[in-house]
C-alpha positions as CSV (number, residue, x, y, z in Angstrom):
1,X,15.6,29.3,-13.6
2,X,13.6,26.6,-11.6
3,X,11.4,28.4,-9.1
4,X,12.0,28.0,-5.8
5,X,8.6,26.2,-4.9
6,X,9.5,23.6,-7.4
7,X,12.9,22.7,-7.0
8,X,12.5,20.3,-4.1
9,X,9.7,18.6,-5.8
10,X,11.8,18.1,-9.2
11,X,14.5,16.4,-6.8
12,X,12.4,14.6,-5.4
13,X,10.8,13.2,-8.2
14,X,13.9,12.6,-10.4
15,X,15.2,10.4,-7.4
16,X,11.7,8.2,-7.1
17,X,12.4,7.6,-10.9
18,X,15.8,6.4,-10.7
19,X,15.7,3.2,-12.7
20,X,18.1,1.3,-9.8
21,X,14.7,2.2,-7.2
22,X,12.6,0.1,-9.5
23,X,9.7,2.2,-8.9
24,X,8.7,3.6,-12.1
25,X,9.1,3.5,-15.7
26,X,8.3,5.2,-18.5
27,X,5.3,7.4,-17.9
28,X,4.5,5.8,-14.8
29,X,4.1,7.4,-11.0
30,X,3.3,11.4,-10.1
31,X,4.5,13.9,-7.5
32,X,3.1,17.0,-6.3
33,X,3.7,20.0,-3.6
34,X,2.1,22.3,-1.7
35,X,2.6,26.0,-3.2
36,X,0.0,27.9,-0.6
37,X,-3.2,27.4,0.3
38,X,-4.9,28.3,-3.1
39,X,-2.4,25.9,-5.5
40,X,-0.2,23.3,-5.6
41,X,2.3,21.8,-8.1
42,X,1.4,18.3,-10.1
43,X,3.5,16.3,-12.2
44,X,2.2,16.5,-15.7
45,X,0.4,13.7,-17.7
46,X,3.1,11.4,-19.9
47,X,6.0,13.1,-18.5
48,X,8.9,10.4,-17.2
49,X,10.1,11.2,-13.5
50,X,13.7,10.0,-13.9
51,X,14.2,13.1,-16.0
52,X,11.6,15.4,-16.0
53,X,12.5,19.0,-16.0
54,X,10.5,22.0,-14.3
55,X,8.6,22.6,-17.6
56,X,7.0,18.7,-16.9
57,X,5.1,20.2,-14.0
58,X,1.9,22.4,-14.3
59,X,0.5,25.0,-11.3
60,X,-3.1,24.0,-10.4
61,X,-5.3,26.2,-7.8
62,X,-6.7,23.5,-5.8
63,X,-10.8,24.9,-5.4
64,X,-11.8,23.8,-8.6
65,X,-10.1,20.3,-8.5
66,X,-11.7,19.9,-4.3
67,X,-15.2,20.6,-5.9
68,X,-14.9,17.9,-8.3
69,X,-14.7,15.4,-5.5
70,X,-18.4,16.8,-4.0
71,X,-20.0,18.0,-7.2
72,X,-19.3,15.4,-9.4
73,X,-18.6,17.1,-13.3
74,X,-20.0,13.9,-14.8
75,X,-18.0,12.0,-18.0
76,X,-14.1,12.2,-18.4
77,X,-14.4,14.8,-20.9
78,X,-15.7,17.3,-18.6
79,X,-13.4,16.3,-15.7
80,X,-10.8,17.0,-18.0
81,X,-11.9,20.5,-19.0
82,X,-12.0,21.5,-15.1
83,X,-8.7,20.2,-15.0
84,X,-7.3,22.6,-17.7
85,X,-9.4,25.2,-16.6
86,X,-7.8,25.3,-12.8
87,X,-4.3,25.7,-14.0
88,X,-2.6,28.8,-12.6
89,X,-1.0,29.6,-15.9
90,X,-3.8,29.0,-18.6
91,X,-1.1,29.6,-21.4
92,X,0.5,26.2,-20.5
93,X,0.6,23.7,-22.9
94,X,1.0,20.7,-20.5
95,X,-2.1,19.4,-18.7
96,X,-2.5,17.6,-15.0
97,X,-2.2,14.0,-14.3
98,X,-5.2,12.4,-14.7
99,X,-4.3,12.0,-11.0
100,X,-4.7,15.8,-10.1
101,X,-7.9,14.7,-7.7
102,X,-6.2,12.7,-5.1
103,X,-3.1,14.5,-5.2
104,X,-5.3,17.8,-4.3
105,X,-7.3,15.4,-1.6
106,X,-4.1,14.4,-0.1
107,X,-2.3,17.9,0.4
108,X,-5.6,20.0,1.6
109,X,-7.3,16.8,3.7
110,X,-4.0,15.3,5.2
111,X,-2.2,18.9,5.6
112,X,0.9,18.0,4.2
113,X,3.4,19.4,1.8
114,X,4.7,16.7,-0.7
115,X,2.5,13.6,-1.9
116,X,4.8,10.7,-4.0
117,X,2.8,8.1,-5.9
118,X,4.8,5.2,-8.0
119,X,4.3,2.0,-9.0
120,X,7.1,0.1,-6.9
121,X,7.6,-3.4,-8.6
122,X,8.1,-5.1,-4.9
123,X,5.0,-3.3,-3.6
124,X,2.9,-4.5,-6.8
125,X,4.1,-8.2,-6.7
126,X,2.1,-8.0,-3.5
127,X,-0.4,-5.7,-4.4
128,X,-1.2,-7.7,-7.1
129,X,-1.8,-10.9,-5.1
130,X,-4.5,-12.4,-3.0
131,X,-2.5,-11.1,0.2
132,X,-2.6,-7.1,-0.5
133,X,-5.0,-6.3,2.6
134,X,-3.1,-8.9,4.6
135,X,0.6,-6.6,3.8
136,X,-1.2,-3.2,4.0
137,X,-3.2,-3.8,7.2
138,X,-0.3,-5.4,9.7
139,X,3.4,-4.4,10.5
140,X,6.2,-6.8,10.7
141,X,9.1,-5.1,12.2
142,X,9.7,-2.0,14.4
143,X,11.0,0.5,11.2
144,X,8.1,-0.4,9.2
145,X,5.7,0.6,12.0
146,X,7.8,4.0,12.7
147,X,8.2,5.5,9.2
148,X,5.3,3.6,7.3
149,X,2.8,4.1,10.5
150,X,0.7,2.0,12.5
151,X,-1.1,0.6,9.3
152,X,-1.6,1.9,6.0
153,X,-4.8,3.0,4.2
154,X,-6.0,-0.3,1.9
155,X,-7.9,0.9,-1.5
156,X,-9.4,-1.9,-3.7
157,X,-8.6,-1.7,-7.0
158,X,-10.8,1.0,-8.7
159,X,-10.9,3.0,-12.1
160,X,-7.8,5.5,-12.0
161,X,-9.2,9.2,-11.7
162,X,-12.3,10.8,-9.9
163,X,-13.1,7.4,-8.9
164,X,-10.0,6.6,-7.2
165,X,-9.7,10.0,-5.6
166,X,-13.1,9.0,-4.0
167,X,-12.1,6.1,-2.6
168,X,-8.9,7.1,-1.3
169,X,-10.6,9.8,0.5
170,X,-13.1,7.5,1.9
171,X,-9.9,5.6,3.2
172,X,-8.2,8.4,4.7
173,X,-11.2,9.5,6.2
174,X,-11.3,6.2,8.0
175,X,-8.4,6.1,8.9
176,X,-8.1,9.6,10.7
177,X,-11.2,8.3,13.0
178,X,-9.1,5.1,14.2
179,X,-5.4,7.4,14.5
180,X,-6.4,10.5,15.1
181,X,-3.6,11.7,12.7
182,X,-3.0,11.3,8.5
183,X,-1.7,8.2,7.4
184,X,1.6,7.6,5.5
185,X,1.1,5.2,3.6
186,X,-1.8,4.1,0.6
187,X,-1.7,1.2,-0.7
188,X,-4.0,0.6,-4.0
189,X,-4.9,-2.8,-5.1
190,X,-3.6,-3.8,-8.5
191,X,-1.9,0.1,-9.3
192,X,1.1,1.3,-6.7
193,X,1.8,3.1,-3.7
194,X,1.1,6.7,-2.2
195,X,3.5,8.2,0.3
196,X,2.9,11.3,2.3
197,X,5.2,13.6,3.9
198,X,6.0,17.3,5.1
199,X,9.2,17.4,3.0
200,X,11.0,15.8,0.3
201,X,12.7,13.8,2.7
202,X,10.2,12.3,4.2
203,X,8.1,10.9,1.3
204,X,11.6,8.8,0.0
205,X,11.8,7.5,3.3
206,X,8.3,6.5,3.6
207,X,8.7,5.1,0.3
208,X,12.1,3.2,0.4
209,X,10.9,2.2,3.6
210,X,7.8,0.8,2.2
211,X,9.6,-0.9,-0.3
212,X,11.7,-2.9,2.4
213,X,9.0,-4.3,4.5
214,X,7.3,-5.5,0.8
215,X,10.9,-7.2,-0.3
216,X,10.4,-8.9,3.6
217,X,6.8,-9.6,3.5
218,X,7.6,-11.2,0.3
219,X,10.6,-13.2,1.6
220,X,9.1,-14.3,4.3
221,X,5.6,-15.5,2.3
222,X,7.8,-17.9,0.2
223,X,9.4,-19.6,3.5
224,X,6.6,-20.4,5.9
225,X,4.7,-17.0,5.7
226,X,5.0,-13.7,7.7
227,X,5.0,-13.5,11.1
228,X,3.2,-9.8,12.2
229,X,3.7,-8.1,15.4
230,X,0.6,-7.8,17.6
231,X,-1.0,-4.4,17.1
232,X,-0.4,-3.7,21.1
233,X,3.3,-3.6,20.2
234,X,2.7,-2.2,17.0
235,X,1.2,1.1,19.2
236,X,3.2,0.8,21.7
237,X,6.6,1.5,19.0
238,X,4.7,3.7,17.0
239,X,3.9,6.0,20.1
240,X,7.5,5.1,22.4
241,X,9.0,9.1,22.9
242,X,12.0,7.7,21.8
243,X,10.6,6.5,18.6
244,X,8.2,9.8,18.2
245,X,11.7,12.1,18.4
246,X,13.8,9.3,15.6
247,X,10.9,10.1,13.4
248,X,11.0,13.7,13.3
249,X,14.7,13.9,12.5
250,X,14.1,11.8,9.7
251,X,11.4,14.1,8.0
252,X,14.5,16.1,7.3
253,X,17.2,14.1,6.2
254,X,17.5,10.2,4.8
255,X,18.9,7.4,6.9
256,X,22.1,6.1,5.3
């Protein structure tokens, strides 16, 4: 039986690896959840998300993985030992994603529950191009600016790991001091996407939604170039009552 903690986040990462989403393929993309204060679920290294069962997921306690991020372990070989070594079940076989840092980062800094990371092919085309900071830092339409937030956190491309945990942090850390509030969205030069949410829900809405304003920004780029709303609209939808109260319904169940 699939415990109860884990469930949602097995859903939720089977339907980021549907093959129709175009997010992932073979051992691409990670998930994780929130178990309680002292660990969290991670998807496991080289497991598939399209299929992956309860047994592709591995318990970490998140103290040891946090004080990587300030006390530096040194070489990839003893980052990896800490990682083994903070599983909540030592006797199983499967280890973290080399990914474990940010996704511990994410759930303790940002206080949320569920933390989905793929590598969308209509995000990349742009992440990939000269025009990454230009798509991450500016909103084109009202639902973008809703769901995906006023902007999202921009990381240049950096090595995958401690390194990139470090730099994501920075990021959200810079972004809390402009918002006041997490962000939704991380967007990593040359690599893929992070979405952040309080449920299941709310990360593949965040994430499809994501996708949409990339399939636009890209549209738009190849006929003229996109047109952004001015960030005085931008926070004047993202903070409308109206808007605040849409947002909150759809933490809890997917717009058809």
């Amino acid at each position: 039986m699939v415990a109860s903690s884990l469930l949602p986040l097995l859903d939720m990462t089977r339907t980021l690896g549907q093959p129709d989403n175009d997010y992932v393929i073979i051992g691409e993309g990670n998930t994780s959840a929130r178990i309680d204060e002292q660990s969290f679920w991670v998807k496991a290294s080289g497991q598939q998300m399209h299929n992956i069962s309860e047994s592709g997921f591995v318990a970490v306690r998140f103290e040891p993985i946090l004080d990587m991020l300030d006390k530096s372990p040194g070489d990839l070989a003893a980052q990896k030992a800490i990682m083994n070594a903070a599983k909540v079940d030592p006797s199983v076989t499967v280890t973290p994603s080399v990914e474990v840092t940010f996704h511990a980062m994410l759930l303790h800094e940002c206080e949320v529950k569920y933390v989905g990371h793929t590598h969308a092919v209509y995000v990349n085309q742009i992440l990939c191009s000269a025009r990454a900071r230009d798509f991450a830092l500016n909103r084109m339409f009202p639902d973008e600016a809703v769901l995906c937030g006023p902007e999202s956190v921009f990381v240049p491309y950096i090595d995958p790991g401690l390194p990139l945990a470090l730099a994501i942090r920075d990021g959200v850390w810079r972004y809390m001091d402009s918002w006041g509030e997490a962000p939704k969205v991380i967007l990593m030069a040359n690599h893929g996407v992070i979405t952040l949410g309080q449920s299941p829900t709310e990360v593949l809405n965040v994430m499809a939604m994501c996708v949409k304003a990339a399939r636009t920004f890209a549209g738009a780029a190849a006929i003229g170039g996109p047109v952004f709303m001015s960030p005085e609209d931008v926070r004047h939808i993202y903070k409308r009552p109206d808007e605040i109260y849409r947002r909150k319904q759809f933490v809890e169940k997917r717009e058809s």
